[in-house]
C-alpha positions as CSV (number, residue, x, y, z in Angstrom):
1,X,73.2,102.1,79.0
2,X,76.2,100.1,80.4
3,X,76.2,96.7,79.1
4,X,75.7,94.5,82.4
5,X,77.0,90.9,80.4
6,X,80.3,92.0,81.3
7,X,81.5,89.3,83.8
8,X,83.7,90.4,86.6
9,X,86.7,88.8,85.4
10,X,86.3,91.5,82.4
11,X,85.3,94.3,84.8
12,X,88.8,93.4,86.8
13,X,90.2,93.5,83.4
14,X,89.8,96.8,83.0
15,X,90.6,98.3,86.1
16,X,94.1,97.0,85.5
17,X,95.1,100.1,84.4
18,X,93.3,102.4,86.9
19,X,94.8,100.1,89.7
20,X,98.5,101.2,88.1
21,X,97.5,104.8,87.8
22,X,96.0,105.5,91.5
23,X,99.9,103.9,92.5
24,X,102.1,106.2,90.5
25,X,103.5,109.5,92.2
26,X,102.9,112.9,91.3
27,X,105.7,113.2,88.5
28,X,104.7,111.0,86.6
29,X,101.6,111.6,83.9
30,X,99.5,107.9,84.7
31,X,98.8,108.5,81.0
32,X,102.3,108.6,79.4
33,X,102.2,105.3,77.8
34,X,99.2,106.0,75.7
35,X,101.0,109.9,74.4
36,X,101.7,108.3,71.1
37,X,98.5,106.5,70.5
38,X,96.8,110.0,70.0
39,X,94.4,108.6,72.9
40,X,92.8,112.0,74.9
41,X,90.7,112.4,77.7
42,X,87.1,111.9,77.0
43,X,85.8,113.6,80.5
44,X,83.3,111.0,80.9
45,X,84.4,109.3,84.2
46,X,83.5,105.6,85.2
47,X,83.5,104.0,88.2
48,X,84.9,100.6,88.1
49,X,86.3,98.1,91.0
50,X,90.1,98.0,91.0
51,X,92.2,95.1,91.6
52,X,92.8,95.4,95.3
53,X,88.5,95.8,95.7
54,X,88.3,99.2,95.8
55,X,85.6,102.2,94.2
56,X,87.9,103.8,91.5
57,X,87.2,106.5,88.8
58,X,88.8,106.6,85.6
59,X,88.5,108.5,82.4
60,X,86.5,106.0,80.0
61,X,89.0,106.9,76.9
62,X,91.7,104.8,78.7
63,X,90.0,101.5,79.4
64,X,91.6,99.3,77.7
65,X,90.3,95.5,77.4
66,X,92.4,92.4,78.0
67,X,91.7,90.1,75.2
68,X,93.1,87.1,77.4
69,X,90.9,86.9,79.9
70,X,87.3,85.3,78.4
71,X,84.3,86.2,80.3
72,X,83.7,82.5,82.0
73,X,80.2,81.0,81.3
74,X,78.2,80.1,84.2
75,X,78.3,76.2,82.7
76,X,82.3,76.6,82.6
77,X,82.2,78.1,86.6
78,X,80.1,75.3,87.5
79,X,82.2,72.5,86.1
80,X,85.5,73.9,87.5
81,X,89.1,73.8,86.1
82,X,89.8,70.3,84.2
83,X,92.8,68.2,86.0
84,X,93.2,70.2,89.1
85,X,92.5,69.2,92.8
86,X,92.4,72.2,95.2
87,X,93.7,71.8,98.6
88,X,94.8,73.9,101.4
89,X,96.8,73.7,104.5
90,X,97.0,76.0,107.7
91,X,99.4,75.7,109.9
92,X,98.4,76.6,113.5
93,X,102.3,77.1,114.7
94,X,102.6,81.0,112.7
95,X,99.3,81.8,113.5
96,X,99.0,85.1,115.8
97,X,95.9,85.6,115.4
98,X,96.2,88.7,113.1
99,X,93.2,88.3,111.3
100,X,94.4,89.9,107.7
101,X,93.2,86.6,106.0
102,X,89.8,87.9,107.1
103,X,90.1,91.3,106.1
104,X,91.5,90.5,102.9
105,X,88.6,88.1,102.5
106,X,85.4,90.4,103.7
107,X,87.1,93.6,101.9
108,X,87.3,91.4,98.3
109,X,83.9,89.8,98.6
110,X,82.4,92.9,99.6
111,X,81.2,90.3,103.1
112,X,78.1,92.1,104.9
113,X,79.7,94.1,108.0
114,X,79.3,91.5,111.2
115,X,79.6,88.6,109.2
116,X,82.9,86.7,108.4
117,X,83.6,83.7,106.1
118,X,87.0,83.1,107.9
119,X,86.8,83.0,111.2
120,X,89.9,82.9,114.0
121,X,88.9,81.0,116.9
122,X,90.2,81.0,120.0
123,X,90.8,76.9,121.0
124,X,92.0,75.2,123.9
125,X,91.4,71.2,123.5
126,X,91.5,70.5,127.0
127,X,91.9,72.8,130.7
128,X,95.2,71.8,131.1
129,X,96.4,71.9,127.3
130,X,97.6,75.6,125.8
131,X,95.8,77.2,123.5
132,X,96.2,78.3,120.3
133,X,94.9,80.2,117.1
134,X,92.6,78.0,114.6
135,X,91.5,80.0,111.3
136,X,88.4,78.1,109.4
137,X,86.8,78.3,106.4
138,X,84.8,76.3,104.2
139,X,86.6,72.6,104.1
140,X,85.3,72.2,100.5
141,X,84.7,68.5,101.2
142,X,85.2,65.8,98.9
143,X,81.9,64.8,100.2
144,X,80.0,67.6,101.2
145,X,76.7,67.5,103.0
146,X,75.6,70.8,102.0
147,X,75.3,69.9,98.3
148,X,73.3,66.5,99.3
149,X,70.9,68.7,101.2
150,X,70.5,71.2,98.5
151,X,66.6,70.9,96.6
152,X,67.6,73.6,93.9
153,X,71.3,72.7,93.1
154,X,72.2,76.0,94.3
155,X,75.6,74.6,95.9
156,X,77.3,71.9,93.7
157,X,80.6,70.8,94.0
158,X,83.0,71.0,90.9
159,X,85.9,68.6,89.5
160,X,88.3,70.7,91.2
161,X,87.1,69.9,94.3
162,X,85.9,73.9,95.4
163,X,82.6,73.5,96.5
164,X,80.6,77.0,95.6
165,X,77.4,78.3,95.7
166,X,75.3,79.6,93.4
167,X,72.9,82.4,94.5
168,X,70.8,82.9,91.2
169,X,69.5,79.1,92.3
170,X,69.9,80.0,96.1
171,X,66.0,79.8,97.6
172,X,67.2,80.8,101.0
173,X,66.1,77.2,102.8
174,X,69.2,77.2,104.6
175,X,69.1,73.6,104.8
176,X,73.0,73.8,103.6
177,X,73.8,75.8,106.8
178,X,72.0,72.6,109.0
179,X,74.0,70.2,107.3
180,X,77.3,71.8,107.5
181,X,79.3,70.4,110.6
182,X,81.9,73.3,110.3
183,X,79.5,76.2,110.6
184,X,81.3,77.9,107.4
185,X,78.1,79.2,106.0
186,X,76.2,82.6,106.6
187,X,72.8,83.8,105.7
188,X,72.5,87.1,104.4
189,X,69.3,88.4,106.4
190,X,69.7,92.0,105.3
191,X,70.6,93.8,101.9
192,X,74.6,93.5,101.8
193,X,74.7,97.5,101.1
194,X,77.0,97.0,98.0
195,X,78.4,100.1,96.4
196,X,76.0,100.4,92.8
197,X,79.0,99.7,91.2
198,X,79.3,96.2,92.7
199,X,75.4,95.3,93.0
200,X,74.6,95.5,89.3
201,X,77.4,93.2,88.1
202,X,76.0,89.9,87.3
203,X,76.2,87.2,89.6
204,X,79.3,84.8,89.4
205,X,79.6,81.8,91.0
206,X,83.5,82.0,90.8
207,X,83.9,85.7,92.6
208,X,80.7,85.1,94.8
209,X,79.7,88.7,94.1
210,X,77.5,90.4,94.3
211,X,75.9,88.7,97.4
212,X,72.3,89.1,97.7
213,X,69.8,89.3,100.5
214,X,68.3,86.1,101.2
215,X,70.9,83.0,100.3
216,X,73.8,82.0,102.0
217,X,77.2,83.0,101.8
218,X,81.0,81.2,102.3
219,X,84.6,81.1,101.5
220,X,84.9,79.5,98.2
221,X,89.0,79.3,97.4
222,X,88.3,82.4,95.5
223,X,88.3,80.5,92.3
224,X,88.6,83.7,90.4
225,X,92.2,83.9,91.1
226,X,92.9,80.4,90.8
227,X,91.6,79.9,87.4
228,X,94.4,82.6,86.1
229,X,97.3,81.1,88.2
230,X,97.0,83.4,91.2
231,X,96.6,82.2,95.0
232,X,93.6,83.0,97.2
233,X,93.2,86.4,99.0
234,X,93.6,84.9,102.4
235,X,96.3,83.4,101.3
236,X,98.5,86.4,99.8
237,X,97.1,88.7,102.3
238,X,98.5,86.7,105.6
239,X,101.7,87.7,107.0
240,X,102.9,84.5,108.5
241,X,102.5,82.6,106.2
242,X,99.8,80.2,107.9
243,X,97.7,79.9,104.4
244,X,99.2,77.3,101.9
245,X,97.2,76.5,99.1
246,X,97.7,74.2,96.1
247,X,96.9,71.6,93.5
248,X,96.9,68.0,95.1
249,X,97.4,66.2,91.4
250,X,101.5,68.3,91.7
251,X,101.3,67.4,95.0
252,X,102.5,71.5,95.7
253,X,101.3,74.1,98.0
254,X,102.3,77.6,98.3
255,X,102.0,80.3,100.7
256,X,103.6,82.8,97.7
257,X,107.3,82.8,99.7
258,X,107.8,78.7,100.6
259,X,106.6,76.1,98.4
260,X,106.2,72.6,99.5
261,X,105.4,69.1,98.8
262,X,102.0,68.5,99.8
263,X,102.4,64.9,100.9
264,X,105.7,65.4,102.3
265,X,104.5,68.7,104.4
266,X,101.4,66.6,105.6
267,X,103.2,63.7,106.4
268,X,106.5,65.2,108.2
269,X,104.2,67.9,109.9
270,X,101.4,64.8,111.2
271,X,98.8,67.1,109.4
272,X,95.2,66.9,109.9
273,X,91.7,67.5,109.0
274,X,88.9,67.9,111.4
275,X,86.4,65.6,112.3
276,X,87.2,63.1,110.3
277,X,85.2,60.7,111.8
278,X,82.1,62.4,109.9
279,X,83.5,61.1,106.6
280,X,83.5,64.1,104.7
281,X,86.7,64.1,103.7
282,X,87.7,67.8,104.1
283,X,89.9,69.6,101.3
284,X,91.3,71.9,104.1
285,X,94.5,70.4,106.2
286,X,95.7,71.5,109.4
287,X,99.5,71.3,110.6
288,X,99.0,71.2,114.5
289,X,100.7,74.1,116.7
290,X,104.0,72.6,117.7
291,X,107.4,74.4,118.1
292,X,105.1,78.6,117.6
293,X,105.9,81.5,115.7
294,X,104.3,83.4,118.4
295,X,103.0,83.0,121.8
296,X,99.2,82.6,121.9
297,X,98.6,85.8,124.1
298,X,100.5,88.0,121.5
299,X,97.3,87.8,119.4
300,X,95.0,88.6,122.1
301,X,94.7,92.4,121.0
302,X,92.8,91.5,118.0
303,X,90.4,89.3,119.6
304,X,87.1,91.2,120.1
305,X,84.9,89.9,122.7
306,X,82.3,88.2,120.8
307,X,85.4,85.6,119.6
308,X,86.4,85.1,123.0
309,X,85.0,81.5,123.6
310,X,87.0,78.0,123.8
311,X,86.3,75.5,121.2
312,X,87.1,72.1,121.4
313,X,88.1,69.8,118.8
């Protein structure tokens, strides 16, 4: 029987390999590299979740484990990454409403269909102002209700300022969802319908998978990637650029092309967080939509109609 300790850090691990042999062409054996290691085909086929989040099969003779990536406990997920300060900012003038952050997102957290922990939303602040694109996620707040409200200490908040939730402790109260101005939380009412592959991995806190029927999901800064150098999926996955996302103790945010000084950007830009009168002092930024990429009604063909309402800030 499969040994179900593995974390999915080590299951990602070992699709490294698959994920470079479902991208090479037809001339070229996927398998060359390992011709002098006298390594053959066993025939036994596993299925194992590649690096882009996909179902992959792979002869089990040519996993091959990556010693440098330690399985992390769920003490060490809870406590975070020592010395960092996560932060993010959105800027609303290259947003076009393309909605790839939320694919990207739904597609590697394996998100029940109809549900979405990034949302787009349509805003207009007042009738005669012009509206605009606003993506939002979780603000991961330096003082977060939801963790106040929480009985079980199912969502904590962790010295690196992601605020994550933990769904072996999750009891379902929803009383995190009630307390969370931003509406960034969803409650899984139905069994997500994960591949088996994906269902009977062991819970992490840091990849959010697999999600379980009966607590509450959210964005959660994909810590995952973070904690080996590597910038969340929205992030990577967006176009425009509109995702920057950084440490605020280097005072540097990255979109993967630009790079910029995080209290310089903020400052220049007049960036903001929402409802800051609530005092929850939000880890997520917004640089306002001055001076567009892209005309608002460019993005209109990706807006289904269940998104079409106006917000106000």
């Amino acid at each position: 029987m499969e040994n179900k300790d593995t974390s999915r850090r080590d299951f990602l691990a070992t699709a490294l390999l698959a994920g470079v042999a479902a991208g090479c062409g037809p001339k070229k054996n996927p398998f060359d590299d390992y011709a002098g290691n006298d390594v053959k085909a066993s025939g036994e086929m596993v299925k194992l979740l590649s690096v882009n989040g996909d179902i992959i099969e792979i002869d089990k003779a040519f996993l091959k484990p990556v010693p440098d990536l330690p399985p992390v406990s769920n003490d060490e997920a809870r406590r975070g990454i020592a010395g960092k300060k996560f932060v993010m900012v959105i800027d609303l003038s290259r947003c076009k409403n393309v909605k790839a952050c939320q694919k990207a997102c739904n597609h590697m957290h394996q998100v029940h269909p109809g549900q979405n922990w990034i949302k787009v939303l349509e805003m207009q602040d007042a009738e005669q102002t012009a509206p605009y694109w606003e993506p939002t996620t979780c603000m991961h707040c330096d003082e977060p209700p939801c963790v106040k409200v929480c009985p079980v200490d199912a969502t904590f908040k962790r010295q690196d300022g992601i605020v994550l939730i933990d769904s072996d402790r999750c009891i379902g109260c929803r009383f995190c969802m009630a307390a969370c101005p931003y509406s960034a939380r969803v409650f899984n009412w139905e069994d997500p319908g994960l591949p088996t592959e994906v269902a009977d991995q062991d819970y992490s806190c840091e990849s959010s998978m697999p999600q379980k029927k009966g607590t509450v999901g959210k964005c959660d800064f994909c810590p995952d990637m973070t904690r080996t150098g590597e910038l969340p999926h929205c992030v990577s996955a967006c176009p425009n650029g509109v995702f920057m996302f950084g440490d605020m103790n280097q005072d540097t945010v990255t979109n993967g092309a630009e790079t910029f000084r995080f209290s310089e950007l903020i400052k220049e830009k007049s960036g903001y967080r929402l409802m800051e009168d609530l005092g929850t002092k939000p880890s997520v930024y917004y640089l306002p939509p001055v001076n567009r990429n892209f005309p608002f009604e460019s993005g209109l063909e990706n807006q289904i109609a269940d998104d079409k309402i106006k917000h106000s800030k």
